[in-house]
ROTORRO-666105 format. One line per 2 residues: their letters; for each residue x, y, z of C-alpha. Coordinates in nm, 2 decimals. Layout:
BEGIN
A	X,Y,Z ~ ...
REM end
This chain:
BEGIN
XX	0.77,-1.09,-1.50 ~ 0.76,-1.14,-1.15
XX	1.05,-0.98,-0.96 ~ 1.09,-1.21,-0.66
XX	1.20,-1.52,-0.95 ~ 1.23,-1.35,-1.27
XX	0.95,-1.60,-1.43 ~ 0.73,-1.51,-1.70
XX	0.39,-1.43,-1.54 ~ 0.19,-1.33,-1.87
XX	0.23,-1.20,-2.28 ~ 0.03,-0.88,-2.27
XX	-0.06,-0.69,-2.61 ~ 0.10,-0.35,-2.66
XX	-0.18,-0.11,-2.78 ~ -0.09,0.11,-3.09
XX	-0.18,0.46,-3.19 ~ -0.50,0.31,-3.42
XX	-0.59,0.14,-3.08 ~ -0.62,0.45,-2.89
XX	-0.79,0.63,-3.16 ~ -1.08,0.38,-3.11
XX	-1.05,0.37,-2.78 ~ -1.12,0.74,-2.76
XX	-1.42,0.76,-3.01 ~ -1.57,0.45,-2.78
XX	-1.49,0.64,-2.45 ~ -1.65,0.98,-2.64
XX	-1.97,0.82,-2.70 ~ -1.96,0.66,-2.35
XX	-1.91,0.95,-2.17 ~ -2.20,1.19,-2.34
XX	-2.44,0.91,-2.19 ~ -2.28,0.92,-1.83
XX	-2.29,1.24,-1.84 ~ -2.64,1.26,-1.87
XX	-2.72,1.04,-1.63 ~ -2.89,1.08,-1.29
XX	-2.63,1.21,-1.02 ~ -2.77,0.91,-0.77
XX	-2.78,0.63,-1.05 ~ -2.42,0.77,-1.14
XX	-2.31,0.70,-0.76 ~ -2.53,0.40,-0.74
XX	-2.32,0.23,-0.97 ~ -1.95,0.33,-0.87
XX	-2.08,0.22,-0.52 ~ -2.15,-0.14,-0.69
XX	-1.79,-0.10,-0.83 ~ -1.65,-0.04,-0.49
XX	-1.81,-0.36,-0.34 ~ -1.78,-0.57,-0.71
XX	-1.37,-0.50,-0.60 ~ -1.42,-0.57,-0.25
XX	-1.56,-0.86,-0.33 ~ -1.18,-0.92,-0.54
XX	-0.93,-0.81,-0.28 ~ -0.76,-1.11,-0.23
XX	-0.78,-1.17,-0.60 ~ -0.63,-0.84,-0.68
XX	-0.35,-0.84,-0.42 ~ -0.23,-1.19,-0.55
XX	-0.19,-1.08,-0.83 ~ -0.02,-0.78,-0.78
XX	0.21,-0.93,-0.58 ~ 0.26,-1.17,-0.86
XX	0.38,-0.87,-1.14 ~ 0.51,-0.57,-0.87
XX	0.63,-0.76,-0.59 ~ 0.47,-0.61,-0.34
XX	0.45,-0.78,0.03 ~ 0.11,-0.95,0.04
XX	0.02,-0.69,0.33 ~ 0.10,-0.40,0.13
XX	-0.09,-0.55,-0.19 ~ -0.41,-0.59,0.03
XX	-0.40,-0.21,0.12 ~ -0.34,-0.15,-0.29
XX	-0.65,-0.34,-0.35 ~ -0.85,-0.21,-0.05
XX	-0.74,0.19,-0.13 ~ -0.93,0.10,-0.50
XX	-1.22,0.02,-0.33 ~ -1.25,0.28,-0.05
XX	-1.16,0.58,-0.34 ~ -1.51,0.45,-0.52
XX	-1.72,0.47,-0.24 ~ -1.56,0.80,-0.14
XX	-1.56,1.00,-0.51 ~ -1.91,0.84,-0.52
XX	-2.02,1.00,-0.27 ~ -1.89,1.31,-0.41
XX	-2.14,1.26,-0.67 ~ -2.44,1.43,-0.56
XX	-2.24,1.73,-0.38 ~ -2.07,1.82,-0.72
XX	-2.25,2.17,-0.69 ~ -2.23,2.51,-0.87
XX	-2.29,2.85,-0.68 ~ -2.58,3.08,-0.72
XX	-2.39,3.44,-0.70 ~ -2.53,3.79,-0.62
XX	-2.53,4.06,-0.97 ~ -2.80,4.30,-1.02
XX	-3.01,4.27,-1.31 ~ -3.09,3.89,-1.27
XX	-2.94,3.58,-1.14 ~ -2.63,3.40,-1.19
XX	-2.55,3.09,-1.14 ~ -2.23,2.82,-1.22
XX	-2.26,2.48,-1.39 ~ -1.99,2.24,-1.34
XX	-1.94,2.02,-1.61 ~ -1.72,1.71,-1.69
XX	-1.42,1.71,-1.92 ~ -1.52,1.45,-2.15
XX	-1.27,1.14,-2.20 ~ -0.98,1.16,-1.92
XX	-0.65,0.97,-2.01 ~ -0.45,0.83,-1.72
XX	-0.14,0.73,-1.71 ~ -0.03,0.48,-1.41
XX	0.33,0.41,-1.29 ~ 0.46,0.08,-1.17
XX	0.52,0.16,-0.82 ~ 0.13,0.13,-0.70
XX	-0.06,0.02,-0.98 ~ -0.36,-0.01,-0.83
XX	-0.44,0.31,-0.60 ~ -0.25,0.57,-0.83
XX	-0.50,0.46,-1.11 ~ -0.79,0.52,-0.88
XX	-0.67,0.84,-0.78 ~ -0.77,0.95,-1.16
XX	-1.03,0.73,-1.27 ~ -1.30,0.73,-0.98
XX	-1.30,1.08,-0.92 ~ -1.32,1.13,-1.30
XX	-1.59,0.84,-1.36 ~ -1.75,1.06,-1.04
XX	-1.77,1.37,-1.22 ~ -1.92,1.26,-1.54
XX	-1.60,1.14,-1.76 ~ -1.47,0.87,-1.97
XX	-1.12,0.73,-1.83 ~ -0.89,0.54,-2.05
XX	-0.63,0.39,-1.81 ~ -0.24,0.27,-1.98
XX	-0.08,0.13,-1.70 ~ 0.29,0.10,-1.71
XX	0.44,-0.17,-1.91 ~ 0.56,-0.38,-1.62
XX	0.23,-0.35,-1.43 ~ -0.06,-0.39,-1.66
XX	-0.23,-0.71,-1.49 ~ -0.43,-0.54,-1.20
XX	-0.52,-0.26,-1.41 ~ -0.70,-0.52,-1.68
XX	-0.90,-0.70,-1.44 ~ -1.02,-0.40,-1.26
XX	-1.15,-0.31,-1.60 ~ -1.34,-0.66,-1.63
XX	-1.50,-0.55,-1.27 ~ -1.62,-0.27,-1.37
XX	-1.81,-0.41,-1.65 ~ -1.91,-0.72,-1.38
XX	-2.03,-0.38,-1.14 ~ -2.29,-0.26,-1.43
XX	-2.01,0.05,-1.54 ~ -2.13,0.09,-1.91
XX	-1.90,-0.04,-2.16 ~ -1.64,0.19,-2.29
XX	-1.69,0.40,-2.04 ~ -1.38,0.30,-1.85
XX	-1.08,0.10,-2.07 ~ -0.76,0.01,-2.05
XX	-0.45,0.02,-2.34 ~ -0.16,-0.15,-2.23
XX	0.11,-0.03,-2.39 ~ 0.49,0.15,-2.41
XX	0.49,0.49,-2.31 ~ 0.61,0.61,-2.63
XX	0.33,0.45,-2.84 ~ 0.05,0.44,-2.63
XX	0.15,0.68,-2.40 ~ 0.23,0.93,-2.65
XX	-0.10,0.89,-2.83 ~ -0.29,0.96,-2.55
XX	-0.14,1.23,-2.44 ~ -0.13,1.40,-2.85
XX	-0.50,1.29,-2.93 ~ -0.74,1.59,-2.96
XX	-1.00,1.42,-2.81 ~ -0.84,1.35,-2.48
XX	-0.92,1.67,-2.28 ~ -0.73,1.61,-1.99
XX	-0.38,1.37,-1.88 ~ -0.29,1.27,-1.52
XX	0.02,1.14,-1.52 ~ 0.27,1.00,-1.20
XX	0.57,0.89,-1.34 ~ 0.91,1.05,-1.31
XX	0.98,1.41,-1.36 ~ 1.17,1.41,-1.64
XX	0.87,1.20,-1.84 ~ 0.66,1.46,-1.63
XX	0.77,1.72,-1.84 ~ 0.77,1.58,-2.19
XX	0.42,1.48,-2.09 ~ 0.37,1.91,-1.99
XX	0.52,2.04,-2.31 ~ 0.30,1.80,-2.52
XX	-0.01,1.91,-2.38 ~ 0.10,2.29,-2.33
XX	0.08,2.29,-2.72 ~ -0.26,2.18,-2.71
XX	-0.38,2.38,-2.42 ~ -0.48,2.01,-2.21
XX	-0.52,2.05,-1.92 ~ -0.26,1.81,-1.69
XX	-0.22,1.70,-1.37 ~ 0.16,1.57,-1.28
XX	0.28,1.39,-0.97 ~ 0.64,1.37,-1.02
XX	0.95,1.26,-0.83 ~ 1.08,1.32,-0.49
XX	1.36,1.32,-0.23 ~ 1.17,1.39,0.10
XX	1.31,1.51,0.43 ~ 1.27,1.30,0.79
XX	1.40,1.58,1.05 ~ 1.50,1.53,1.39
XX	1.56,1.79,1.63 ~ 1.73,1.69,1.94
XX	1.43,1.73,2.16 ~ 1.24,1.42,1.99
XX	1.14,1.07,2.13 ~ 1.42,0.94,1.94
XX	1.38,0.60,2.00 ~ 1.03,0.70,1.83
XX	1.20,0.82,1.56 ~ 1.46,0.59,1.51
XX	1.19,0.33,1.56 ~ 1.00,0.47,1.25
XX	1.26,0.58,1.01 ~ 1.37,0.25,0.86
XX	1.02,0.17,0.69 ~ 0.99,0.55,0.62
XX	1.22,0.50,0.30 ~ 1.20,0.12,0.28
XX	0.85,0.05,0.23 ~ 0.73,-0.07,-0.12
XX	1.15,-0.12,-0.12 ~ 1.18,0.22,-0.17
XX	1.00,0.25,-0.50 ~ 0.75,0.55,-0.34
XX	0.78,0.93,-0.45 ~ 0.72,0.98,-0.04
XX	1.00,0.78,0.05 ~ 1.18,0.99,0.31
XX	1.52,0.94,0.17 ~ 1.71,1.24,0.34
XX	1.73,1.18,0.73 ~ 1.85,1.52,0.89
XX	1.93,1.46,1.19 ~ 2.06,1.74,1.47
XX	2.39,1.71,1.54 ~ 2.36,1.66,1.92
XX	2.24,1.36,1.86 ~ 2.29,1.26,1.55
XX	2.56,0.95,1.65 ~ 2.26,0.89,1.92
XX	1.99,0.82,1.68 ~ 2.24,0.62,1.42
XX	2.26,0.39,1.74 ~ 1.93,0.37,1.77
XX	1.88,0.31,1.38 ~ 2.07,0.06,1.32
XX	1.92,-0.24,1.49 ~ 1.62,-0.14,1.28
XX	1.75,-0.16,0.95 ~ 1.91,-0.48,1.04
XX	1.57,-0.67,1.16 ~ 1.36,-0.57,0.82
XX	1.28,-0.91,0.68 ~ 1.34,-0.90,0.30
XX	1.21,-1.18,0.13 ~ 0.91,-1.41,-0.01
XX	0.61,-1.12,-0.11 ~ 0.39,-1.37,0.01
XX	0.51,-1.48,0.33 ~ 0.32,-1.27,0.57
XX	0.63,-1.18,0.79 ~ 0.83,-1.05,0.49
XX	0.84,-0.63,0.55 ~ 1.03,-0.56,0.21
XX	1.04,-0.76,-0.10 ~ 1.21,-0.72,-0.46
XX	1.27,-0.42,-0.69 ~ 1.02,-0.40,-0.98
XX	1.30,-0.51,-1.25 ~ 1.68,-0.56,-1.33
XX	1.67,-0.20,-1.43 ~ 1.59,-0.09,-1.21
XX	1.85,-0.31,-0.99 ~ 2.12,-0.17,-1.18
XX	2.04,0.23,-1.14 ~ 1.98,0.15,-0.72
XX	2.35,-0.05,-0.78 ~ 2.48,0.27,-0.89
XX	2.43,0.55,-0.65 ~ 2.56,0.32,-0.34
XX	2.95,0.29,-0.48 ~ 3.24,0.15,-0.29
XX	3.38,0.43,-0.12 ~ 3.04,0.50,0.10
XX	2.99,0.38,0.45 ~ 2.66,0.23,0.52
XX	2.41,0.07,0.74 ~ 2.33,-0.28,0.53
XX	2.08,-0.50,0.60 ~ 2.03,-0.80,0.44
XX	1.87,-0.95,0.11 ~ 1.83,-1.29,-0.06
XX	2.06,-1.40,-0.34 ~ 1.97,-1.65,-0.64
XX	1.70,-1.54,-0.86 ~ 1.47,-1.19,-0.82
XX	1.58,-0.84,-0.81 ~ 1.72,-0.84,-0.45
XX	1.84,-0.51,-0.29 ~ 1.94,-0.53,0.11
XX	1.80,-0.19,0.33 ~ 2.10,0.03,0.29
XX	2.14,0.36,0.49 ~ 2.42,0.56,0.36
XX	2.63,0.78,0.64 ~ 2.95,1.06,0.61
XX	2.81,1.17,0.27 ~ 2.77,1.49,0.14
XX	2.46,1.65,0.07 ~ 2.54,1.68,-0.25
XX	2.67,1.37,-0.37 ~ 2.42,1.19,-0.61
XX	2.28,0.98,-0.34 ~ 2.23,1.23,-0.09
XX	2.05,1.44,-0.39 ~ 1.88,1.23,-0.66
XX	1.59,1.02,-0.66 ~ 1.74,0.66,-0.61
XX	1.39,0.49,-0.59 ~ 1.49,0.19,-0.42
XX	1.57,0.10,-0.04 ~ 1.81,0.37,0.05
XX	1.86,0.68,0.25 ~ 2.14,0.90,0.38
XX	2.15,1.04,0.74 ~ 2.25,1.40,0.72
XX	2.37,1.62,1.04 ~ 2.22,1.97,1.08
XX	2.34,2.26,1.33 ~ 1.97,2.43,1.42
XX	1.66,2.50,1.31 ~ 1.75,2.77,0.99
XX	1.99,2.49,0.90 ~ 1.73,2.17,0.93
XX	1.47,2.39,0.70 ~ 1.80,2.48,0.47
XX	1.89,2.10,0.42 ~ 1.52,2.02,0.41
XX	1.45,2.29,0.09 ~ 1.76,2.22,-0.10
XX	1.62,2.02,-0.34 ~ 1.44,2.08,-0.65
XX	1.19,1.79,-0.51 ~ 0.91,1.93,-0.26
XX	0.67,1.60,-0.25 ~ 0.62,1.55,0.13
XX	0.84,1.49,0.44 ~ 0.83,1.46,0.81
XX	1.01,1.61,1.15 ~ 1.00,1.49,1.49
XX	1.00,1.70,1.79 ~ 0.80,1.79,2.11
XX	0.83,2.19,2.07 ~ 0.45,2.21,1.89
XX	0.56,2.59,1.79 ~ 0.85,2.44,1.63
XX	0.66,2.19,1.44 ~ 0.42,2.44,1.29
XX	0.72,2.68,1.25 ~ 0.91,2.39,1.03
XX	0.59,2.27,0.88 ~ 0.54,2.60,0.68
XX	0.89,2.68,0.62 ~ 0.94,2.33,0.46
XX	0.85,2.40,0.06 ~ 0.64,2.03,0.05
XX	0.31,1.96,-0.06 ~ 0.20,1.70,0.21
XX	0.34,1.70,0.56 ~ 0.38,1.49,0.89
XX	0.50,1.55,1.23 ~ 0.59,1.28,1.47
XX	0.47,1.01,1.21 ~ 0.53,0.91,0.82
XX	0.19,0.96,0.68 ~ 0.16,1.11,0.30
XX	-0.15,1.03,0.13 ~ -0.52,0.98,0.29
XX	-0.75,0.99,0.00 ~ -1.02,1.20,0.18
XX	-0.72,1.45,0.24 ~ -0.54,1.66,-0.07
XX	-0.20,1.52,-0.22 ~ 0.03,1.70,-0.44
XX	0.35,1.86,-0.51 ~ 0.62,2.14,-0.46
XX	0.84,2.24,-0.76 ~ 0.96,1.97,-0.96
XX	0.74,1.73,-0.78 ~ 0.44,1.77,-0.95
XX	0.14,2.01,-1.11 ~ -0.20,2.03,-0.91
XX	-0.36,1.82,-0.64 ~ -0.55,1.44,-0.62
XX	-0.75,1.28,-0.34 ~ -0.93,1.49,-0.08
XX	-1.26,1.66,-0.12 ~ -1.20,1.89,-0.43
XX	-1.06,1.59,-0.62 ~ -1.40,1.58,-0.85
XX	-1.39,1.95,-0.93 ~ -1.04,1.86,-1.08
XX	-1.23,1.72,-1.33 ~ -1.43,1.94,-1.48
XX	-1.52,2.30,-1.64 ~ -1.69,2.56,-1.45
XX	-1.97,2.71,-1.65 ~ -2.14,3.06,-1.55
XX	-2.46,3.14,-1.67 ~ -2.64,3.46,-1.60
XX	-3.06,3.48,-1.62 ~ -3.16,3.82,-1.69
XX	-3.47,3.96,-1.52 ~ -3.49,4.25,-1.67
X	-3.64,4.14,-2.00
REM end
């Protein structure tokens, strides 16, 4: 359905457990042929890939605007993030290296070896990139990758599948199930012959998804929820940071596991900066997806409408911007003020377009707020005190931080999670290694 008019956009068939059973004995048999293959032919071809979808971007981002929503700008990134993690994991290709370490008595070396048949499970809120993040550096290192994409979002995710094939990526080598999550989902995650799940979803499916394959020993990577911090000492370029802070939670409408939702600001000049805020929040254009001027478009589905409806009750003084009314699933910029940090706003993953400005006394009490979550995703602080900023940067219990900017996720850098916010790391330069075995093998020369 597409969220900006609630019309059909297509009928897509929900894969069942027999579906994923051949799906996996087609991505086995794939995958012992890819392995086998040349290192250079292997990164030949996810090179081809990587143009094959460059060649698609505008494609791509129409039609992900079309079943997520996203602003036309921000769908274009989506698209061009797909390409630029090909070329990068396939250049990881041919430096997927063991070691050759020192023990008497002959040689020793280590062998690092792909998984076999990946399963990866996509969310909703970036379609596109989050399902890159598993399947090129697991197509890189040698594996199969079977892709279910969330139910609302599995357009994209199909016709990356038909580029692939277009690129010369052997057939079953890389599929797609759309499907529920407790069908398809489910299966993947139970079948024996899946030998490792990366899932980003929420953390409560997070840990259903952990407890299934603890039981089978699977190996799992998990990136999970999040309720990051956006700290502002007193001695900041406020107006920079006032300047930045609306898009900080309101891009993608919110819907992002980075979203910095929690504002702390210090207290000297916290009325300041809600001053300087304000304006902000008022001039985000919410509207048409397509419409090139539009900063913030729809929420993915009534659904999730409703739950963002329900932390922002009555009795809470806000910053409102505005929204469209009539048809779509239309939430205005809302910055929440005078709450308690522990009212449910203030300390639950909303996932839509809304924050809460939070004073703070000093430093011990910024990195108090900051850590009193069970979140640690990412987050950012502003200040001009560099000793500070490395001070706060360690003390902060987050997996990817920023200071005097917003930035989360580079894919030539590693992104990941504190706490309930995730298991292991993507992106950056070990992301191939995450996808295989490490074999050692010692030569004797003694014989």
């Amino acid at each position: 359905m597409n969220p900006a008019t609630e019309e059909l956009v297509a009928v897509v068939p929900a894969a069942t457990r027999d579906d994923v059973d051949a799906a996996v004995a087609r991505a086995a048999a794939a995958q012992r042929s890819w392995a086998a293959a040349a290192p250079a032919d292997r990164a030949r071809l996810l090179r081809r890939f990587a143009a094959v979808v460059d060649g698609h971007i505008e494609e791509l981002a129409r039609l992900e605007v079309r079943e997520a929503g996203h602003t036309i700008g921000n769908a274009r990134w989506e698209a061009g993030n797909v390409r630029d993690l090909l070329d990068f994991a396939a250049g990881g290709v041919e430096r997927l290296s063991g070691r050759q370490i020192p023990v008497a008595g002959g040689i020793d070396v280590t062998f690092l070896e792909p998984l076999g048949v990946i399963g990866v499970i996509a969310p909703w809120n970036f379609p596109m990139p989050i399902a890159a993040w598993g399947l090129a550096p697991a197509l890189a290192a040698g594996n199969a990758v079977i892709l279910k994409p969330a139910e609302t979002t599995p357009l994209t995710a199909l016709r990356l599948a038909e580029l692939a094939l277009e690129a010369g990526i052997p057939e079953h080598l890389f599929q797609v199930l759309p499907g529920h999550g407790d069908t398809a989902g489910d299966a993947l995650v139970e079948h024996p012959g899946v030998a490792k799940i990366v899932f980003t979803g929420s953390t409560r499916v997070g840990k259903q998804i952990m407890a299934k394959c603890a039981d089978r020993v699977k190996r799992v990577t998990l990136e999970l929820g999040g309720k990051s911090p956006n700290i502002v000492f007193a001695d900041a370029d406020l107006e920079a940071a006032a300047a930045a802070a609306p898009m900080s939670f309101l891009d993608n409408t919110g819907q992002d596991c980075c979203a910095r939702t929690r504002i702390l600001v210090q207290r000297s000049v916290y009325d300041r900066f809600l001053d300087l805020v304000a304006p902000g929040i008022a001039a985000v254009a919410v509207g048409d997806p397509l419409d090139e001027k539009t900063h913030m478009g729809p929420l993915i589905s009534r659904t999730q409408l409703d739950r963002v409806r329900s932390f922002v009750t009555d009795d809470l003084t806000a910053i409102r911007g505005t929204a469209p009314e009539g048809p779509g699933f239309w939430y205005p910029p809302t910055l929440v003020t005078d709450v308690a940090p522990t009212a449910p706003v203030a300390a639950e993953e909303v996932f839509g377009p809304v924050a809460v400005v939070l004073p703070f006394e000093d430093e011990e009490d910024a990195v108090r707020l900051a850590n009193a979550t069970e979140y640690g995703l990412s987050g950012s602080l502003w200040t001009r005190d560099i000793g500070r900023a490395l001070r706060v940067s360690r003390a902060v219990a987050a997996g990817n931080l920023s200071v005097n900017s917003h930035s989360s996720v580079r894919y030539w850098t590693p992104f990941g999670g504190y706490k309930q916010s995730g298991l292991g790391r993507e992106l950056g330069p070990d992301a191939l290694t995450a996808f295989t075995e490490t074999k050692n093998v010692f030569i004797s020369t003694e014989a």
